[in-house]
Structure formats: structure tokens, C-alpha cells
C-alpha positions in Angstrom: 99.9 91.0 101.5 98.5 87.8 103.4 95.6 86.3 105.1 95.7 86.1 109.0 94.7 82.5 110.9 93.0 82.3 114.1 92.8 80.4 117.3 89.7 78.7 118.2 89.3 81.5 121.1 90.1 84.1 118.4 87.5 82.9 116.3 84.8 83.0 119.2 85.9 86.6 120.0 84.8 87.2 116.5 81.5 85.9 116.6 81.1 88.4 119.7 79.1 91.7 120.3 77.2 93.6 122.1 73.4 92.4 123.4 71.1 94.3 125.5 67.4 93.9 125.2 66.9 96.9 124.2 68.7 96.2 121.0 66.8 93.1 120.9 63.7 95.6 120.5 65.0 97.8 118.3 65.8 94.8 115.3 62.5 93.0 116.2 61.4 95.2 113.5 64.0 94.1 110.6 61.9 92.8 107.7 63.9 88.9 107.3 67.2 89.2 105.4 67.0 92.8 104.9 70.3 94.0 106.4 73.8 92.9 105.9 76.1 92.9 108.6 79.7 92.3 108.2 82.2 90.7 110.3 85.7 92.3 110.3 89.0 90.4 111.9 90.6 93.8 113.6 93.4 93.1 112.8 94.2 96.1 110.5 95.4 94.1 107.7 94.2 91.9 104.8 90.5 91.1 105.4 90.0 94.5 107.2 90.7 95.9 103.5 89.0 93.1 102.4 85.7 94.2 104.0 85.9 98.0 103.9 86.0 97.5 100.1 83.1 95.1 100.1 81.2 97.2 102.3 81.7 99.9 99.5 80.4 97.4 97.0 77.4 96.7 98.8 76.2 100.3 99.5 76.6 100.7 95.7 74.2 97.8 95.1 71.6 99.3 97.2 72.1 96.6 100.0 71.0 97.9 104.1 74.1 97.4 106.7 73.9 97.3 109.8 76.8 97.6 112.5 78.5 94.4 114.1 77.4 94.9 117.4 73.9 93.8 116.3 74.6 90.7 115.3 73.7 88.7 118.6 70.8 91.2 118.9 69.0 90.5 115.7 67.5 87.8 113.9 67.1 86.3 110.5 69.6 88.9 108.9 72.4 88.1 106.5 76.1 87.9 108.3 79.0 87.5 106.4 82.3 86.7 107.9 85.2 87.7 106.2 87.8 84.7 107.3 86.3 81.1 107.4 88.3 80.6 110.5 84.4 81.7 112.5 84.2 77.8 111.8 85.8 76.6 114.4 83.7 78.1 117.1 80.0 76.4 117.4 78.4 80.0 118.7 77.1 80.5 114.6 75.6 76.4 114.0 72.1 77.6 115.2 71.4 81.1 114.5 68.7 82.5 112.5 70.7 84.3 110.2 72.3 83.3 106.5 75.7 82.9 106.6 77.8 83.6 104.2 82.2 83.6 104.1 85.5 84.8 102.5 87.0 81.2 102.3 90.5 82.4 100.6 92.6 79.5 100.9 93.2 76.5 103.2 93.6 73.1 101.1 93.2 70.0 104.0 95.9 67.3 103.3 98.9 69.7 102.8 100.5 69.9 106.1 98.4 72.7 108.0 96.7 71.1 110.6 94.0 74.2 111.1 93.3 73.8 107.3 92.1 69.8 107.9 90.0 71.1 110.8 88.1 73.8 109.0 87.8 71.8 105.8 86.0 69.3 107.8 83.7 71.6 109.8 82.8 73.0 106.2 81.9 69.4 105.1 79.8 68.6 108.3 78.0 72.2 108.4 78.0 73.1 104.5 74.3 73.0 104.9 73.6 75.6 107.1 76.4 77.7 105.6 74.5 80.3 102.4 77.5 81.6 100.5 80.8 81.7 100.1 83.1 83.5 98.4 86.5 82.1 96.6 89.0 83.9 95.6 90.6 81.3 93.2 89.4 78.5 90.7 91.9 76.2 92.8 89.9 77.0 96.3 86.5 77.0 94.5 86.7 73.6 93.2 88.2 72.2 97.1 85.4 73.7 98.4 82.6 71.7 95.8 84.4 68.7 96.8 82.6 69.2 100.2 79.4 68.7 98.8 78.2 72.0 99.1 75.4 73.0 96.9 77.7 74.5 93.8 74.9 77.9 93.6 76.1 78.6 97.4 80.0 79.3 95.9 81.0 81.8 94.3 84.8 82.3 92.5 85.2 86.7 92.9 89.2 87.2 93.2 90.3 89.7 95.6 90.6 92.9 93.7 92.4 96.1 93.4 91.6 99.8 94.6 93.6 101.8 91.8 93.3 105.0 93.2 96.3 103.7 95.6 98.7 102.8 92.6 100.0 104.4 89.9 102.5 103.3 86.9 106.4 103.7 88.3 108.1 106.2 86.5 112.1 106.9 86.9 111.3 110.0 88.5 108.8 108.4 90.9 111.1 105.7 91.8 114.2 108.0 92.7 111.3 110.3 94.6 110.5 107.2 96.6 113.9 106.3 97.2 114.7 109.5 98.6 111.9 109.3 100.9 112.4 106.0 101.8 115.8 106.2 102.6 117.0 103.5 100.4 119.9 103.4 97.9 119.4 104.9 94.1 122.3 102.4 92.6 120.5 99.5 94.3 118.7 96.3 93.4 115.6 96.5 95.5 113.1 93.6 96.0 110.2 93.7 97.7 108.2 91.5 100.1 105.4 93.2 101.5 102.8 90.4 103.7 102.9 88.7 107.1 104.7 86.0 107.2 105.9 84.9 111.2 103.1 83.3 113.8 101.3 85.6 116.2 101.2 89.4 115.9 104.5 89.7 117.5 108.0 89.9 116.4 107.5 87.1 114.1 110.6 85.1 114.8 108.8 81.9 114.1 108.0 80.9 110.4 104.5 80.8 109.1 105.8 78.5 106.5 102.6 78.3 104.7 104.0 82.0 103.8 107.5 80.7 102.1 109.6 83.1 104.2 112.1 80.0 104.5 111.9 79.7 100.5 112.3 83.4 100.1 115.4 84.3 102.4 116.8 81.1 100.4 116.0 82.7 97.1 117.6 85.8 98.1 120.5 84.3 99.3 121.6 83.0 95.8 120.3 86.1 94.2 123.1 88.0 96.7 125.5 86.0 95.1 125.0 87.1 91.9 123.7 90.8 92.5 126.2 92.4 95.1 124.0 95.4 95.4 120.6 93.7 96.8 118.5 95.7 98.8 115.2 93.9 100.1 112.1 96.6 101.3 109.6 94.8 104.0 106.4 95.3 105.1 104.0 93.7 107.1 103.8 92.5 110.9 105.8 89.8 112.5 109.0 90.0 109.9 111.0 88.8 112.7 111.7 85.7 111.0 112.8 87.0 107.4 114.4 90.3 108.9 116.9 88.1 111.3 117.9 85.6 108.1 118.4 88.8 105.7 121.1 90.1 108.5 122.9 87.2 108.8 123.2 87.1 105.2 124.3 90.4 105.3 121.5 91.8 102.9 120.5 95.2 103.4 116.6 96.2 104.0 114.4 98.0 105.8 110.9 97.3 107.1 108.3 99.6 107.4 105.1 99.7 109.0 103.0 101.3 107.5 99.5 103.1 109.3 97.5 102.8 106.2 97.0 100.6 103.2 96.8 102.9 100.6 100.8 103.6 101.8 101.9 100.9 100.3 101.4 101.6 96.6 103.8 104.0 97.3 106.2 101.8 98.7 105.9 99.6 95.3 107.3 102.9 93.8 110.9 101.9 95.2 111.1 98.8 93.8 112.8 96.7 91.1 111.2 93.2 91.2 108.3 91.8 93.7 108.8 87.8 94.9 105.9 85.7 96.4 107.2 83.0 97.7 104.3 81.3 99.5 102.8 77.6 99.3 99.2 78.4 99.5 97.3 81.8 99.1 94.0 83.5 99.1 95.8 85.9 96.4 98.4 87.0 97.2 97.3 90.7 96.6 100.4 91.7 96.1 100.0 90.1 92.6 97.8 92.6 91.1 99.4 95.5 93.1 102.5 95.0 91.5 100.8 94.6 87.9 99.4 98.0 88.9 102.3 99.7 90.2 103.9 99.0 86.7 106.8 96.6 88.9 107.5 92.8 87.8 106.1 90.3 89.7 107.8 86.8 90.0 105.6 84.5 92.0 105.3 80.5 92.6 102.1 78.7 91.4 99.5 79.8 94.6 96.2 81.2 94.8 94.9 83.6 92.3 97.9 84.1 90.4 97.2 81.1 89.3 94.5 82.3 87.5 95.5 86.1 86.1 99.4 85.2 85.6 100.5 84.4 82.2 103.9 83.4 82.6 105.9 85.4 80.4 103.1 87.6 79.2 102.1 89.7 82.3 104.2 88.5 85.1 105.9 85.4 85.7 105.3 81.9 87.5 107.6 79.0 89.2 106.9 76.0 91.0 106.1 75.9 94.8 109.3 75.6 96.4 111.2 75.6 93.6 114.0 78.3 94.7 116.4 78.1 91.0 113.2 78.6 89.5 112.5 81.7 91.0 116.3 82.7 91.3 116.2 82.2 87.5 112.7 84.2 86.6 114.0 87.0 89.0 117.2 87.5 88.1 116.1 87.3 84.3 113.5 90.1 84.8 116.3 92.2 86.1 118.6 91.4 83.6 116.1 92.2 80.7 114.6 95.6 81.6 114.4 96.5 77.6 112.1 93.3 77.4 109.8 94.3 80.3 107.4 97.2 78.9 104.7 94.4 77.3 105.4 92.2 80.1 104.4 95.7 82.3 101.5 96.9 80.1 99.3 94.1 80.3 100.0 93.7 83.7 98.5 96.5 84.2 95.8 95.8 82.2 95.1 92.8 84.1 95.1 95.1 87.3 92.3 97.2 85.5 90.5 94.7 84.8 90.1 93.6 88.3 89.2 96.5 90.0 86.4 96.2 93.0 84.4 98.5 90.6 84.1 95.7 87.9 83.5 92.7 90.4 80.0 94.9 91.4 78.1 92.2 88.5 79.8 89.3 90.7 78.8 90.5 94.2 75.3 91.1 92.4 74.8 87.3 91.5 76.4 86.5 95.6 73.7 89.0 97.0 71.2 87.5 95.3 68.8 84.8 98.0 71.4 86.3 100.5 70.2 89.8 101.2 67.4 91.9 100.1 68.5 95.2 97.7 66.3 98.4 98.4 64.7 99.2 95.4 
């Protein structure tokens, strides 16, 4: 699953709420910095997760929140926002309050014109900025390149909720096939994110995504596996779903109401691909480790970090397509070789749970926000 970009007048609706004076009353008496309030996309997907975990996380540590819709009210509180893309509005240069950010991925000089324009607003307004959060070592050390003060970055990967996934099983595969509708005898690969620009169809390629480098890796894998079947899901598939049909590759898309759906949708499957050229994850890495399913995926984001090629899950070049023709049609060529390979993947799952990142957002919360006692 994938992180969602904004428009400069999506990123100002963001930074939005509700102001009356009344409110302004009511948070006068706030001591400084002693509630958190949280900035969610609404968008229903990544950083919405994102953000209802954290929030979690936070009440566990004994940290005060307070609803979005006092943020323009109060004063001197800490906000964090959980996409960087609030840069690119000027509305948050001059408030009171210590800022703080999810900055998942977005390397300037690779193509993406938004990611030059937020790197840049980082390295003018770094100092006003109080923490952010990086997912990855790859992001963390862009980000110090800024000139940001290294204590205000901190590397906490996006994590897992295991209560949503459980260890395949034969019998929970065919289940899940049954219930899904899709074929018992065939070779299912999954792709579950949002890949296509806008929130509509999709039809146009966000190519930072690889959906161009993953209809061309199934494509030769159809050559060599008749029986391909590809599960979607995710908005704005329009791209991916019209290249599977004129390559006469079976799927079906579903979209799902909640997230904890799709561990059950990993159930189905017999391989995972990422495909993407820059991530903030991709989450999907450590929900397939969980769900006991292989994961091939290129060299992005925090799988650069947590896969060991071979040993938990396995790794090929950015838009290397034989590559990752060759890792996935080995994996489903070698199933006798795959229980290690599926173990410690899952033990790599468990050990990034939310639950045991609580010491990391301890050390983030710390000068940040106060902690009831």
C-alpha cells in the first residue's frame, strides 16, 4: 500500500479547521506543548492508518490529544502532520505551535518535480520545523543533508498491526479463494497500493509507483505461467487493470471498506511484487512477511532496510523487470525452499509491530510534547 501526493490547494485544505472565538477561549488555558494534535489526509488510505495507529501509540505513552479542529484555535501546542506535502502551503511558517512530520519518501533529483519543491521548502524552513519522522535509513540521511539539526529526525519504519494477519495455511488459502471468487489451480499475484494520478479511475500512471514496470513484469511471467491470476487493490487501478486485459491476464480488484480486510486478501495469494521506484515502505513488505506469503520487491524504501535477499524475502534492482521475472518465478518454482525464507519473514513482521516502536516514539515525543505523569 502507498503514500498519497497532494496539490498545493490540497495541502492548504489540510492545514484547515474550524476557528470561533469561543474555541479560542477555551485553549487559552492549554499549559504550552501539552496536547498533541494530529493531522490526518482523509483520504482513507495509507497515512489515515498511519495516524490512527500513532494516535494509539501516543495515548499509551500518556500524551494529551486534542481534536483537529483546534488547531487554528490554539496556540503553542504540538501538531504533527502526517504527509510532508503541508509544506507547500505557507499557512504553518509562523504559528506558535511545534511542528513535527511523517516525511516517508520524496528524493529531489530523481524526476518528480513535487519531490524538488518540498525538498527545498524543507531546506529553507528546516528551522522552524521540530521533528520528523523517517521511515527508512535512505530518506533519513536525504533529509540530514538539508541541514536540519540531526536530534529533530528520527528513522521509526512504518509498522505492522498483527492482529489483521495471520500465517497462510492451505486450508486458509482455498477458504479465501472461495470467497474471493478466484481460481484454486491458479497462480495468483498480488498488488495491493495506489498507483494511477488523482482519486479517480487511475488511467494515468503514477510512475513513481512502477505500475509500467509491473504490468511489464507480468507480462513475461504470463508467458511462462499460463495460469496467472493477478488480485488488486487499492484506488485508481485504472492504469494497471486496462494493461492486464489487453494482456489477457485474469484479475480482479477489490475495494476494500477497511484495512484490516486486506490481510485477508493476502490469504489468496501466491507471490506479492513491488514494483515501485521510490517508497515510504512499501507496507506491503511486512504484510506479506506476516501473512506468511513471499515477497519479491525492487530496492525502495524500507525494504531496503528489513529485506535480506534470500533470507526473508527477496530484492531486485529498480526497474530491472528479468530481475524480478527471475526472483518471482523462482519463488514459485521452489515452494519446498520457502518455509525459512517464510519464518523469518515473519519474524521480521513481529519484530516491527507498532507495539515495539512505543521506545522509538518515546525518544520523538520527547521536547515535542509534554507526557502526563
Amino acid at each position: 500500500m502507498g503514500i498519497v501526493h497532494y496539490t498545493l490547494s490540497q495541502a492548504r485544505r489540510i492545514l484547515k479547521s474550524a476557528s470561533l472565538p469561543a474555541a479560542h477561549l477555551m485553549t487559552a488555558g492549554w499549559a504550552p506543548y501539552s496536547r498533541l494534535i494530529l493531522i490526518r489526509d482523509q483520504a482513507g488510505w495509507v497515512i489515515d492508518e498511519e495516524m490512527r495507529e500513532l494516535e494509539g501509540i501516543t495515548t499509551r505513552l500518556g500524551i494529551r490529544q486534542a481534536d483537529s479542529r483546534w488547531l487554528s484555535a490554539s496556540r503553542q501546542q504540538a501538531v504533527f502532520y502526517g504527509t510532508q506535502f503541508f509544506l507547500l502551503a505557507d499557512e504553518w511558517i509562523n504559528s506558535t505551535h511545534h511542528i513535527g512530520m511523517a516525511y516517508f519518501h520524496g528524493k529531489p533529483g530523481t524526476g518528480f518535480r513535487e519531490f524538488d519543491e518540498l525538498y527545498q521548502r524543507l531546506v529553507h524552513y528546516h528551522e522552524k520545523i521540530t521533528r520528523i519522522q523517517a521511515s527508512h535509513s535512505e530518506m533519513r540521511d536525504c533529509l540530514m543533508a538539508t541541514g536540519i539539526a540531526p536530534e529533530k529526525v528520527h528513522l521509526i519504519p512504518i509498522g505492522i498491526n498483527l492482529s489483521c494477519f495471520s500465517v497462510q495455511t492451505p486450508e486458509s488459502k482455498s477458504h479465501a479463494r472461495d470467497h474471493y471468487g478466484i481460481p484454486q489451480t491458479a497462480v495468483v499475484v498480488g498488488s495491493f497500493q495506489k498507483d494511477g494520478v488523482g482519486w479517480g479511475e487511475g488511467r494515468e500512471p503514477k510512475l513513481i509507483k512502477g505500475p509500467d514496470i509491473f504490468i511489464q513484469s507480468v507480462e513475461r511471467l504470463k508467458h511462462r505461467i499460463p495460469e496467472l491470476f493477478v488480485v488488486l487493490s487499492g484506488p485508481s487501478r485504472g492504469y494497471v487493470k486496462e494493461g492486464l486485459e489487453k494482456l489477457g491476464i485474469p484479475y480482479r480488484h477489490f475495494l476494500l471498506d477497511r484495512y484490516p480486510e486486506v490481510g485477508q486478501l493476502f490469504q489468496t495469494l501466491d507471490l506479492y511484487m513491488v514494483t515501485s521506484r521510490q517508497e515510504g515502505g512499501p507496507k506491503a513488505v511486512l504484510e506479506s512477511m506476516a501473512s506468511g506469503v513471499p515477497i519479491v520487491t525492487t530496492r525502495v524504501g524500507q525494504a531496503m532496510d528489513i529485506v535480506q535477499h534470500g533470507k526473508n524475502g527477496f530484492m531486485a534492482k529498480i526497474e530491472d523487470i528479468e530481475e524480478l521475472v527471475h526472483w518471482s518465478k523462482w519463488v514459485l518454482d521452489h515452494p519446498s525452499d520457502m518455509k525459512s525464507v517464510l519464518e523469518q519473514g515473519r519474524q521480521t513482521a513481529e519484530q516491527n509491530t507498532y507495539e515495539k516502536q512505543l521506545p522509538l516514539w518515546r525518544e520523538f515525543m520527547k521536547g515535542f510534547v509534554s507526557v502526563r505523569s
